[in-house]
C-alpha positions in Angstrom: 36.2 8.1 -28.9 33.6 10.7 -27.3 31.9 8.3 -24.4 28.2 9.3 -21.8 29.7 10.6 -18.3 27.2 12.2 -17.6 23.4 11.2 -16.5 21.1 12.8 -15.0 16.7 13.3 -14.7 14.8 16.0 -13.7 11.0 16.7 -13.7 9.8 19.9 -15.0 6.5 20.6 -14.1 5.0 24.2 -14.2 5.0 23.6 -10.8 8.1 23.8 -9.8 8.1 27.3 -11.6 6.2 28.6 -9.1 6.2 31.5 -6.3 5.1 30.4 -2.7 1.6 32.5 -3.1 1.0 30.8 -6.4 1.2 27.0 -4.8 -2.2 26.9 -3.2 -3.4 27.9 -6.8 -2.8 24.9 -8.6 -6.0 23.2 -7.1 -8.3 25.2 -9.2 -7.0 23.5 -12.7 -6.2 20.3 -10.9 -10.1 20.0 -10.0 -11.1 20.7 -13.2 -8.8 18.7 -15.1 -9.6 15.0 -16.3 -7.0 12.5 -14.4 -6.4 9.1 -14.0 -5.8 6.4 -11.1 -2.7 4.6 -9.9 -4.3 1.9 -12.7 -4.7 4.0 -15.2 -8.7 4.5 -15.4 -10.2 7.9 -16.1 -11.7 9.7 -13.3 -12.8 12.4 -12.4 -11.1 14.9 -9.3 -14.6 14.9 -7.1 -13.8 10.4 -7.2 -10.0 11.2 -6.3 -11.2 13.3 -3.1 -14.0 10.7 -1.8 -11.6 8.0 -1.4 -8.4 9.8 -0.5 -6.6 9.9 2.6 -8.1 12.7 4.9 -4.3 13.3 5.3 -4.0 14.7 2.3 -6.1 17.8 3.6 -3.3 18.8 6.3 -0.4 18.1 3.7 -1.5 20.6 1.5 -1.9 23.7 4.0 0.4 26.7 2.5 3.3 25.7 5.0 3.6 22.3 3.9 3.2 23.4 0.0 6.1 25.9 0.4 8.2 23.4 2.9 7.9 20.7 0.1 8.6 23.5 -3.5 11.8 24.9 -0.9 13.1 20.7 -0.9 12.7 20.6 -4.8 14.2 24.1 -5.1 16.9 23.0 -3.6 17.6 19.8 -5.8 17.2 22.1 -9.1 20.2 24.4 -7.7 22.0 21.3 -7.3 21.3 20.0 -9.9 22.3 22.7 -12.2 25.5 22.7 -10.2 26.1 19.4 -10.5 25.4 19.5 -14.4 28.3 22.6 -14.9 30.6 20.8 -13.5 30.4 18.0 -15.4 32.4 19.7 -18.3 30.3 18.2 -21.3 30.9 19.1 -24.4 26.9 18.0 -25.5 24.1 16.9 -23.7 21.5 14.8 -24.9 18.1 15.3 -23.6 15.6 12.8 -23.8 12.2 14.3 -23.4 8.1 14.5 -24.9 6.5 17.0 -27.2 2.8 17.9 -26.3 1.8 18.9 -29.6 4.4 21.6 -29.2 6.8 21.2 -32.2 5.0 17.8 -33.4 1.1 18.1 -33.8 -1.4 15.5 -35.0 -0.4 15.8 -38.5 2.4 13.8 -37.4 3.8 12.5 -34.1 6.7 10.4 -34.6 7.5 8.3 -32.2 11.3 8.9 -31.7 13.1 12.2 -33.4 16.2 13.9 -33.0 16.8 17.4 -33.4 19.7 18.5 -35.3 19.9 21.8 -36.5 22.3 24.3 -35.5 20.7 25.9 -32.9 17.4 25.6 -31.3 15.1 28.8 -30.5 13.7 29.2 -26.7 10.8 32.0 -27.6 9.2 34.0 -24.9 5.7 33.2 -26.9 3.9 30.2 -25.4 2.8 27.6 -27.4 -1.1 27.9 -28.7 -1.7 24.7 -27.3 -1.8 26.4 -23.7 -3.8 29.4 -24.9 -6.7 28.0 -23.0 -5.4 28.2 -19.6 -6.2 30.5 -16.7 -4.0 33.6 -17.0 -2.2 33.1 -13.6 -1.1 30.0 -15.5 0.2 31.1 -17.9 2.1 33.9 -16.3 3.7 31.0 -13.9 4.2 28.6 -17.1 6.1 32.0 -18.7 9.2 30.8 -16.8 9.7 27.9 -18.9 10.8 30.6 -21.6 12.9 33.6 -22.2 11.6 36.4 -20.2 12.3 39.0 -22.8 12.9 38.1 -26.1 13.6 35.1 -27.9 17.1 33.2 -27.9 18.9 31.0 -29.9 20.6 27.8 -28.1 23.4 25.7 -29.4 22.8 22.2 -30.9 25.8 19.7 -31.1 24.2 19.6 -34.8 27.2 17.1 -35.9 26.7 14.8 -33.4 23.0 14.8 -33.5 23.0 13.9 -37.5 25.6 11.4 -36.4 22.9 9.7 -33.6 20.6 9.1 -36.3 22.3 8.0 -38.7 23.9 5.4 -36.7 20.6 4.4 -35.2 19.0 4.1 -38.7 22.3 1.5 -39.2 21.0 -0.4 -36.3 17.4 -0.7 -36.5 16.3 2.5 -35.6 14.0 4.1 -37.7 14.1 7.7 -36.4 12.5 11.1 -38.0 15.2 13.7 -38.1 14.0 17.4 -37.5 16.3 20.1 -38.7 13.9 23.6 -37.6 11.0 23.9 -36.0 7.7 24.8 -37.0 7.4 28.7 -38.6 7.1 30.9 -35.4 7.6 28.1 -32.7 10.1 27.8 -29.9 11.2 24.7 -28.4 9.0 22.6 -26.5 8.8 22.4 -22.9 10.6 19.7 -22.0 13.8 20.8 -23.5 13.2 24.4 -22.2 13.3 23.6 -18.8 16.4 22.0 -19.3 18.1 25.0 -20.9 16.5 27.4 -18.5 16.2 25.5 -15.4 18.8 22.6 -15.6 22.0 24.2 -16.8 23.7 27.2 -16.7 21.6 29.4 -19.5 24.9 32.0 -19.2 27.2 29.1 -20.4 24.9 26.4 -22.1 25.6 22.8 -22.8 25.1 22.3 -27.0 22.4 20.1 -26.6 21.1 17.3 -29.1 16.9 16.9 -28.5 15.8 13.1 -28.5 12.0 13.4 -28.7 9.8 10.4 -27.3 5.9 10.5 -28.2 5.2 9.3 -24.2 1.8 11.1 -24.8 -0.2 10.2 -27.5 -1.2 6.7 -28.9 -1.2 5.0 -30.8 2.0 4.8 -31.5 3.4 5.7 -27.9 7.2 3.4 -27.8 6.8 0.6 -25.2 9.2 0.3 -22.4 11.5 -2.0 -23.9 12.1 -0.2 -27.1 12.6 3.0 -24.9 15.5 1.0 -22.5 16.6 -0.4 -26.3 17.0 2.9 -27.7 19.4 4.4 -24.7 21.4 1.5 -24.9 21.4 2.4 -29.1 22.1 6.1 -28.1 25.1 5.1 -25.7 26.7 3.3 -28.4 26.1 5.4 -31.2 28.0 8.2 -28.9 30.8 5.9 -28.5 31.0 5.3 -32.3 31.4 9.7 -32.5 34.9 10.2 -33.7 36.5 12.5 -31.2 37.0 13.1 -27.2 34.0 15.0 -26.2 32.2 13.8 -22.8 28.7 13.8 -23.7 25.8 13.6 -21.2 22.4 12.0 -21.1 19.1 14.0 -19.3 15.5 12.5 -19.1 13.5 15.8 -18.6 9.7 15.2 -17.2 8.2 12.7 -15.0 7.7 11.2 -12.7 4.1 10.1 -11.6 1.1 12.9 -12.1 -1.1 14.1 -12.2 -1.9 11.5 -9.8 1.0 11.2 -7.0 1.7 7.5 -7.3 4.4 7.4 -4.4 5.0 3.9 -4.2 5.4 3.4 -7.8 7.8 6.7 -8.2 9.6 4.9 -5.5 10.3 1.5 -7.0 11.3 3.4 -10.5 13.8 5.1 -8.6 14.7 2.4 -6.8 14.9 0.2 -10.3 17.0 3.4 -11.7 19.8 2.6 -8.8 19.8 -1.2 -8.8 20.2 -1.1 -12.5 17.1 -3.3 -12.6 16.9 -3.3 -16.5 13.8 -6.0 -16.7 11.9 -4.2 -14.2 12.3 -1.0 -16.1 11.6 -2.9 -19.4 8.6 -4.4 -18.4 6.4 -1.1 -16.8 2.7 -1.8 -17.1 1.9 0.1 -19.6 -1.9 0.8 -18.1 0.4 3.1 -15.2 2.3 5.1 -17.9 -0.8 7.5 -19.6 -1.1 11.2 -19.4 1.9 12.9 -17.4 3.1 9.5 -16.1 4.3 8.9 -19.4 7.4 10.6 -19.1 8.7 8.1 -17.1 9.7 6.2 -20.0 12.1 9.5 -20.8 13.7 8.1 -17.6 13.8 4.0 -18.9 15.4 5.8 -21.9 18.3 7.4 -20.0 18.5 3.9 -17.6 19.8 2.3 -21.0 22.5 4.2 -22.0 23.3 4.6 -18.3 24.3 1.1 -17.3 28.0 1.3 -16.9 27.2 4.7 -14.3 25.8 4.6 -11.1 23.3 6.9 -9.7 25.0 8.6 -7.5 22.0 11.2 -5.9 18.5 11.9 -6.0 15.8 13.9 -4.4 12.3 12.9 -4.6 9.6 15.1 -3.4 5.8 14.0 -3.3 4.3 16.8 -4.8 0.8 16.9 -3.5 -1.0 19.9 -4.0 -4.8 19.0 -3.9 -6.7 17.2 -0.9 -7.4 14.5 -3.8 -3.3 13.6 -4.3 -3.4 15.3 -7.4 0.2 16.5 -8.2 3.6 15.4 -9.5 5.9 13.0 -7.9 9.0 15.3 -8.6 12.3 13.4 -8.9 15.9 14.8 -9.4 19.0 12.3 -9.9 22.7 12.1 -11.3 24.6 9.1 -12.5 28.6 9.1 -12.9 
């Protein structure tokens, strides 16, 4: 039977896409942008700075932004490394869509990709058209460079996921293209450009979450419910292949929420399934959301152990304002 060996998470913020000059940047959309507290309330960037820690102001000179991106850098290579090595035959990827390939006209709340291949365009998504133009020449790295590519999709085994989920009480939309001139979205991007080898790539099978919008953003539970679902549909794949499981986004921002990253994480190694199942919801809005790709990934990970991660506090304002990026393997 084909059987997860595999796990692994990985943020992928723009951030970590960018050049050492570029880092200091990020604090002219961050002050602009609407964000949220460690409990979830809207406010606004001026509130953030009056009642951080004056700390903050020293940890974001351009040494410690560059000493921080070089730690991440470093847990991508590795990463990537860790991820050839593995020998998989697919890779699942768990991961949001930001009104990339699903818009308001419909956002299901799980989907699986399974066509035959899935398109990485070098044409960014109009939903990022608004965005300052050293933006979106840094978010240009998400995509290919040059012209558009075409990525394998382990198409058999993704129509196989659903309809084995859709046996077991699953309800999941099933997406065979994308939209009429759209690449893939970010999430699973990254992952082909960032997290694998992009010479040699892993057939993938996209599992897309709706972690962004409500109302009909899947709670906790049903996320750890539907890895466990996934990890067992896998094993009901006729054949040998080793499959592997990727949560791509997260974790907290565009808030840092250090101590919260830290007891996910923590969760994620003890195999805490309650804790994980139970996330207040009011922490888990805007880009915090993708943590639940992660709660995903913890289900059909339970009989593998993480076995490395790398967390890196990625301040970049004097208000915390940023993304708690977090790397990890299980085997």
């Amino acid at each position: 039977m084909a059987k997860i060996v595999f796990g692994a998470g990985t943020s992928h913020t723009p951030y970590l896409l960018a050049a050492d000059e570029t880092l200091v940047r990020f604090q002219e959309t961050d002050s602009k942008n609407k964000h949220r507290d460690k409990e979830g309330r809207p406010v606004t960037y001026g509130e953030l700075l009056e009642k951080a820690d004056p700390k903050l102001k020293d940890m974001v000179a351009p040494e410690h932004l560059v000493a921080r991106q070089n730690v991440a850098r470093h847990a991508v290579k590795k990463l990537r490394e860790t991820v050839s090595s593995a020998k998989l035959d697919a890779l699942i990827v768990l991961g949001d869509d930001q009104n990339e390939s699903y818009r308001e006209d419909c956002h299901p709340a799980f989907a699986i990709y399974f066509g035959e291949t899935i398109k990485n365009d070098n044409k960014q998504h109009d939903t990022y058209s608004h965005l300052p133009e050293w933006y979106i020449k840094n978010r240009a790295a998400f995509f290919e460079l040059e012209k558009p590519r075409d990525y394998p999709v382990h198409a058999k085994l993704g129509e196989h996921l659903i309809e084995n989920l859709m046996d077991n009480g699953f309800d999941i939309a099933a997406s065979k293209m994308l939209p009429k001139g759209e690449g893939e979205g970010h999430a699973i991007a990254y992952v082909h450009r960032h997290a694998m080898d992009s010479a040699n790539p892993v057939p993938v099978v996209p599992v897309f979450l709706n972690t962004y919008y409500p109302p009909n953003q899947p709670r906790p539970g049903r996320c750890y419910q539907l890895g466990q679902a996934l990890r067992k549909a896998v094993e009901a794949f006729p054949g040998n292949e080793r499959v592997g499981i990727m949560a791509s986004g997260g974790l907290s921002h565009f808030y840092v929420d250090e101590e919260f990253d830290r007891a996910i994480l923590k969760a994620l190694s003890n195999k805490d399934a309650e804790f994980l199942k139970n996330l207040p919801r009011n922490k888990l809005n805007s880009g915090s959301s993708e943590i639940l790709n992660w709660v995903g990934i913890a289900g059909a990970l339970e009989h593998l152990d993480l076995n490395w991660f790398e967390y890196v506090p990625g301040y970049r304002t004097p208000a915390g304002t940023g993304t708690g990026m977090s790397f990890a393997t299980w085997a």
